[in-house]
C-alpha positions as MATLAB code, in Angstrom:
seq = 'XXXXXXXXXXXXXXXXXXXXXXXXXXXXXXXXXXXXXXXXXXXXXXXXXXXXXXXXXXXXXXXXXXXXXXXXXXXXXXXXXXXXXXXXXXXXXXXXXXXXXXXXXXXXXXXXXXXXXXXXXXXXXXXXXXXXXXXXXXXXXXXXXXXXXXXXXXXXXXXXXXXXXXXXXXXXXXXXXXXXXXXXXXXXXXXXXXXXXXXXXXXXXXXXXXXXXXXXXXXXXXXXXXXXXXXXXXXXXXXXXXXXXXXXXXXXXXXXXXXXXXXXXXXXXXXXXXXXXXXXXXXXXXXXXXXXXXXXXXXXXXXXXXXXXXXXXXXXXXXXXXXXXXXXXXXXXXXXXXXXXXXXXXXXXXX';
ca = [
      88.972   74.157   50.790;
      88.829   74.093   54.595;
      86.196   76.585   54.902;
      83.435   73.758   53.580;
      83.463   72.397   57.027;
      82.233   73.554   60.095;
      85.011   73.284   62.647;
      85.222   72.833   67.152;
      87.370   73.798   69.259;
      88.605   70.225   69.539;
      89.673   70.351   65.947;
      92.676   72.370   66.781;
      93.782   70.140   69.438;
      97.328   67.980   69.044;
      99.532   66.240   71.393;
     102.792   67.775   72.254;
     105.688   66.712   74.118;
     106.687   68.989   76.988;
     110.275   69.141   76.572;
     109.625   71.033   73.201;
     108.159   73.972   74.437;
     111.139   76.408   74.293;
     112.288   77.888   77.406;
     114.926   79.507   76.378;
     115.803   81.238   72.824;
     118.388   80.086   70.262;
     121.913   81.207   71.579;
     121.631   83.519   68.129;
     118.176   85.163   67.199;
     118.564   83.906   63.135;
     120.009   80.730   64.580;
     116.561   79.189   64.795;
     114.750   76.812   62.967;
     112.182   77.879   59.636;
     109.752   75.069   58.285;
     109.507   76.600   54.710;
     105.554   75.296   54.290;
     104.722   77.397   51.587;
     104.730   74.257   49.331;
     102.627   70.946   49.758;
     105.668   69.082   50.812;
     107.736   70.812   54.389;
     111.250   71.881   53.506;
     113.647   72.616   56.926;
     115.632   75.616   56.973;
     117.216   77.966   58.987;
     115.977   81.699   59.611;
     118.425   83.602   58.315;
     117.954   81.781   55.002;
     114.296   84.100   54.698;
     115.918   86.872   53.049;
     116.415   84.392   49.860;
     113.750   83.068   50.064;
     111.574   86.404   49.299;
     112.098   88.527   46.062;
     112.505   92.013   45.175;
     109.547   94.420   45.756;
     108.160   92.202   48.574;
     107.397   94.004   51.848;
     107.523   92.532   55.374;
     105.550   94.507   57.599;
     107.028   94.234   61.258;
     105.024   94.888   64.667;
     107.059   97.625   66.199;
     105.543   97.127   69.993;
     107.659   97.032   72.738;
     106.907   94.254   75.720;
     106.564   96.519   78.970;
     107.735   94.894   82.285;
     104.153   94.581   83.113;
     104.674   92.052   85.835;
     104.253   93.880   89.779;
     104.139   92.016   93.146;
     102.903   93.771   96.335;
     100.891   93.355   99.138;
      98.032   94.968  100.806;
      98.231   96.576  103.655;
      96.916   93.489  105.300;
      99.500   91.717  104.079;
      98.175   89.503  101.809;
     100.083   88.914   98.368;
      98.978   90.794   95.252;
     100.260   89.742   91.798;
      99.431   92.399   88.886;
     100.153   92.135   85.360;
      99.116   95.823   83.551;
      97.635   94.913   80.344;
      96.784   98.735   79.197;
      98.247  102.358   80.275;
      95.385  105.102   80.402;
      95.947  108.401   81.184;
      96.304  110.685   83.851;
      99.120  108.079   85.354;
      96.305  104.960   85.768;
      96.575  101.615   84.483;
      94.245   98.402   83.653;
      95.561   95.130   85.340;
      94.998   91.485   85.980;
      95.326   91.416   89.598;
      95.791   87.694   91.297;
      94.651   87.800   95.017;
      93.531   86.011   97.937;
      90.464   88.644   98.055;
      89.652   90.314   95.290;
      90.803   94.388   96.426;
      87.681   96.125   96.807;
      87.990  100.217   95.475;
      89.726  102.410   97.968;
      92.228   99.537   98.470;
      96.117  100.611   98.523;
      98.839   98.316   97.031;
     102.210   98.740   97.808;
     104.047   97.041   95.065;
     108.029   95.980   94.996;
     108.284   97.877   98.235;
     108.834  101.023   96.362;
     105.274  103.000   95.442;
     101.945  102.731   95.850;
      99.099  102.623   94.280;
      94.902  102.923   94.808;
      92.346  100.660   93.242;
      89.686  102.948   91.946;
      87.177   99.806   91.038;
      86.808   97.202   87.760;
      87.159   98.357   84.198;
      87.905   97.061   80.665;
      85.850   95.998   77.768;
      84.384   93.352   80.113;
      84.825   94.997   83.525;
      87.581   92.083   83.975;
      89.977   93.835   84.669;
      91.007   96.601   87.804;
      91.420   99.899   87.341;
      94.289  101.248   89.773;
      96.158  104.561   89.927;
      99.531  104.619   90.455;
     101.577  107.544   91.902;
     103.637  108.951   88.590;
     104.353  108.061   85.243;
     103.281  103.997   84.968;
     105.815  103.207   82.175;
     108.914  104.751   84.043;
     107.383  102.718   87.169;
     107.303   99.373   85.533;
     110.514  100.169   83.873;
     112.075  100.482   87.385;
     110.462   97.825   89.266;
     108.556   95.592   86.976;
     109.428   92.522   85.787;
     109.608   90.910   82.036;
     105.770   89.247   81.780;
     107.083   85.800   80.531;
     104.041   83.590   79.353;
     102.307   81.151   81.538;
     104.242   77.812   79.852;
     108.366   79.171   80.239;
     108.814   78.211   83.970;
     111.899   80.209   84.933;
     111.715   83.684   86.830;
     112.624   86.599   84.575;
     116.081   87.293   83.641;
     118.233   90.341   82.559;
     118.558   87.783   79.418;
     115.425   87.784   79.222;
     114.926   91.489   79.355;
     117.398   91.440   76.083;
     115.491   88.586   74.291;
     111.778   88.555   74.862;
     111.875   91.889   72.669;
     112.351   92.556   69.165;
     115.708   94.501   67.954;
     113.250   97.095   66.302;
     110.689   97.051   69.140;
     109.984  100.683   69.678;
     106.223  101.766   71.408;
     105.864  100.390   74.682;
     102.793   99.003   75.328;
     102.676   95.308   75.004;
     102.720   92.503   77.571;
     103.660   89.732   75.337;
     106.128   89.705   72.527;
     105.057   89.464   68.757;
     107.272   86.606   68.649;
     107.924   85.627   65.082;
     109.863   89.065   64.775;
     112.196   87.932   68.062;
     114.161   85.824   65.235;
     115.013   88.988   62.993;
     118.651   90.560   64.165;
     120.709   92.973   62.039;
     122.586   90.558   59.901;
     118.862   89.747   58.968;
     117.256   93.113   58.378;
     120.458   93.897   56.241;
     120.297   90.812   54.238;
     116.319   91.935   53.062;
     117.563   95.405   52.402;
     120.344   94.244   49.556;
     117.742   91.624   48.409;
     115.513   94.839   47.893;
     112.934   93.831   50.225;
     110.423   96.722   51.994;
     109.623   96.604   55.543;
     107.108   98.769   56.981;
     105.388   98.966   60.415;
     102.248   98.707   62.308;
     101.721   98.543   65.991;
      99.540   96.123   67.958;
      99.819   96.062   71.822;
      99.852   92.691   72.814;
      97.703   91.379   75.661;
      97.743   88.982   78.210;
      94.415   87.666   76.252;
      96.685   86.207   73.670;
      97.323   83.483   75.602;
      93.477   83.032   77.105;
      91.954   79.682   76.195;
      89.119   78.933   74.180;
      86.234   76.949   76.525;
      84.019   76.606   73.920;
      83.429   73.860   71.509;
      81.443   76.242   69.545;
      83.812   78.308   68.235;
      81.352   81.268   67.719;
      80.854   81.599   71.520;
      84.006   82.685   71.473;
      84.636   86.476   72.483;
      88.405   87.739   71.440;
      90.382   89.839   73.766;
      90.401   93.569   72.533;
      94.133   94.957   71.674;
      94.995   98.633   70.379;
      96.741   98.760   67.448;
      97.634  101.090   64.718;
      98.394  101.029   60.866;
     100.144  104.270   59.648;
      99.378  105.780   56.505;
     103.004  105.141   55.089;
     102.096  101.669   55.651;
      98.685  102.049   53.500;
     101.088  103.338   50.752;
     103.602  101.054   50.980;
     100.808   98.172   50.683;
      99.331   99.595   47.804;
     102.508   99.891   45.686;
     103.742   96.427   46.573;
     100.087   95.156   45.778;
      99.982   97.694   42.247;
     103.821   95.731   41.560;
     102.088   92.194   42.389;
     104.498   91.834   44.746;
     103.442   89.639   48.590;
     102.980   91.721   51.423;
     104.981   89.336   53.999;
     103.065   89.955   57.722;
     105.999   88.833   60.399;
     103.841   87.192   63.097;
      99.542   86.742   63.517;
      99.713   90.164   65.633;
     100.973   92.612   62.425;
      98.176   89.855   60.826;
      95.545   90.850   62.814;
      96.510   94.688   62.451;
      96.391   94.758   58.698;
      93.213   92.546   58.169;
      91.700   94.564   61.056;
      92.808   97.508   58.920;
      90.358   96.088   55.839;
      87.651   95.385   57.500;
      85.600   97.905   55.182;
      86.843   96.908   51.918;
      89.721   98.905   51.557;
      93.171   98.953   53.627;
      92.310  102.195   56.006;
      95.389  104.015   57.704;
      94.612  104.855   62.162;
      94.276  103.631   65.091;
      91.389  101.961   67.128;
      90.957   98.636   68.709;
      90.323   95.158   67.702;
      88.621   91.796   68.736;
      89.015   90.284   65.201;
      88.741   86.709   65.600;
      90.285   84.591   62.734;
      89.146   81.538   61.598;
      88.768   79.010   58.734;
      86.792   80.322   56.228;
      88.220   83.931   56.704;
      88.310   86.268   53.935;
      92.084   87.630   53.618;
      92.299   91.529   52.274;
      96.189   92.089   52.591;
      98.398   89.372   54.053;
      99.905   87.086   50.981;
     102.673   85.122   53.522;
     102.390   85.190   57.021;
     105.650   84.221   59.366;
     104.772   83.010   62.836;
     106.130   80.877   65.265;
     104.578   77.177   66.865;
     100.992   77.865   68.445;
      99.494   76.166   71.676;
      96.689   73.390   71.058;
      92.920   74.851   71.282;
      94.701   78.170   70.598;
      92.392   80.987   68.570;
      96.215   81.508   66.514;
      95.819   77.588   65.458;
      92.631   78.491   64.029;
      94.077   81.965   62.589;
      97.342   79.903   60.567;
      94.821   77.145   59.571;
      92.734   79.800   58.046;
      95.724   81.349   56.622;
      96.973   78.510   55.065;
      94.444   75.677   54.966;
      93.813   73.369   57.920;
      94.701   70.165   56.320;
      98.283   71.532   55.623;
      98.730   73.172   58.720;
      97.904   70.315   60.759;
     100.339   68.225   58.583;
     102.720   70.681   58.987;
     102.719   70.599   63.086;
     103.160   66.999   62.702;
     106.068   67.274   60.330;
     107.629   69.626   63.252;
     106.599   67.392   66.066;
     108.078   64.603   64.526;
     111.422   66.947   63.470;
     111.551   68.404   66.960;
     111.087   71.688   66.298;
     110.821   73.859   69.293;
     107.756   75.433   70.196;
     105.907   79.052   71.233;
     107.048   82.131   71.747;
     110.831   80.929   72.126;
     110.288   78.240   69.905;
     111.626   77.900   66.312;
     109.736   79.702   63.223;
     107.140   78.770   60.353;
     106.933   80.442   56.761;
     103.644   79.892   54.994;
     101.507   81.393   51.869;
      97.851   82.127   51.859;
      95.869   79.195   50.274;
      94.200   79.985   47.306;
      91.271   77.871   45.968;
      93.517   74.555   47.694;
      96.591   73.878   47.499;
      99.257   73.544   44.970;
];
């Protein structure tokens, strides 16, 4: 099994072709690509074929976050360019941001952002004190509704569109919060969701808050020297239920993307599947023990990425690696508007 060997960062590392990171989606969302690698051998498919491929009394658990338009430019009063990107909403109408500068804004410092409000720096903050704590002047969601923009990620080169307003979000997203999209659930549409439901398939919900750390690169060889972004998430108790029954019916609990992933194994940590809300750093590698997740859909990962190392765990490194060749050589298209995967836990190797 993969977990015999002690694996580097460098082990995740593959050569891709530019032109197939996606920077667009599929004209339709169930229009994209699915590499069926639940078996040894990689079968291509299309997405909306996943309903048949599940059976009755399976349950897909969905992420139900909704991608905030987290992205702000300003200035200072100096006039020097400020770029923020809010990664968490606090109370009392204050926020926790990545804030790109020519000077880093000391506290007191006033931002006037889109040329419509204003808001204070009060000083650093987060888990690491990485990030900047700033105030804003009413309701921050409402604010970065209005003048925000859609936080693409760092590889799709194109400024924001109202397109992309429509597509970088799931049709069932529903708790703003994150700033990135729990992108193997941006292939689902209705024709999907009712295609599971007369198949007799569950769905259920968690939500996990996406942050910009998702896309924060490993610098370590070491791979325990690695320290995880920290993301709120919560797994409600009809959730815990719905688990348990599918589980008691030996039926696969079906996680749609690493973030729902993450929230469920974060979830049974202790033993047992535990129903709240709280934060994780879980970091997910080969030799993980899996709790909850039988079959895990996801989209293409970047190279040296800490999701490479959570699908290898998933689903054996050997295979996984052979799989992103397979799609390399097929031309799948890649991240978060990229084409999709379907795997199955390993189990003692592989069939």
């Amino acid at each position: 099994m993969s977990s015999s060997r002690t694996f580097t960062l460098s082990d995740f590392d593959f050569a891709l072709p530019p032109e197939l990171i996606a920077q667009h989606p599929a004209a339709e969302r169930s229009a994209s690509r699915l590499l069926d690698g639940r078996a040894s051998d990689p079968v291509d498919r299309v997405f909306r074929e996943l309903p048949r491929l599940l059976s009755a009394g399976d349950l897909l658990v969905f992420n139900d976050t909704k991608v905030i338009k987290a992205r702000l430019f300003g200035a200072k009063a100096s006039g020097g360019h400020v770029e923020a990107l809010v990664e968490r909403v606090l109370p009392g109408h204050e926020v926790l941001a990545h804030l790109r500068a020519s000077k880093s804004p000391k506290p007191g410092t006033v931002v006037r952002f889109s040329e419509a409000f204003d808001a204070e720096v009060l000083g650093r903050g987060g888990p690491d004190g990485g990030l900047f704590h700033l105030r804003f002047p009413d309701d921050p969601l409402a604010l970065l509704e209005r003048h925000g923009h859609v936080p693409l990620p760092p590889y799709i080169t194109h400024a924001d569109t109202a397109d992309d307003a429509r597509r970088y979000q799931t049709v069932f997203a529903d708790k703003p919060g994150a700033v990135a999209a729990p992108t193997a659930a941006l292939h689902f549409d209705e024709s999907v969701l009712a295609a599971l439901r007369e198949r007799g398939i569950g769905t259920a919900q968690v939500t996990l808050h996406v942050g910009a750390g998702t896309f924060q690169p490993v610098r370590t060889e070491n791979l325990a020297e690695h320290k995880m972004h920290s993301e709120w998430f919560e797994v409600p108790e009809a959730t815990v239920q719905a688990i348990r029954t599918t589980k008691a019916a030996h039926r696969k609990v079906v996680a749609v993307g690493t973030t729902t992933l993450r929230a469920l194994e974060s979830a049974a940590r202790g033993g047992e599947l535990q129903a709240g809300a709280r934060d994780t750093d879980i970091f997910i590698t080969p030799g993980f023990d899996f709790r909850v997740v039988d079959v895990l859909v996801t989209n293409f990962h970047l190279p040296r990425s800490t999701l490479m190392m959570l699908v290898s765990a998933f689903a054996g490194y050997e295979h996984v690696m052979a799989l992103y060749r397979h799609a390399i050589e097929r031309r799948y298209r890649f991240f978060s508007y990229g084409d999709a995967m379907l795997l199955e836990r390993e189990r003692n190797g592989r069939a």
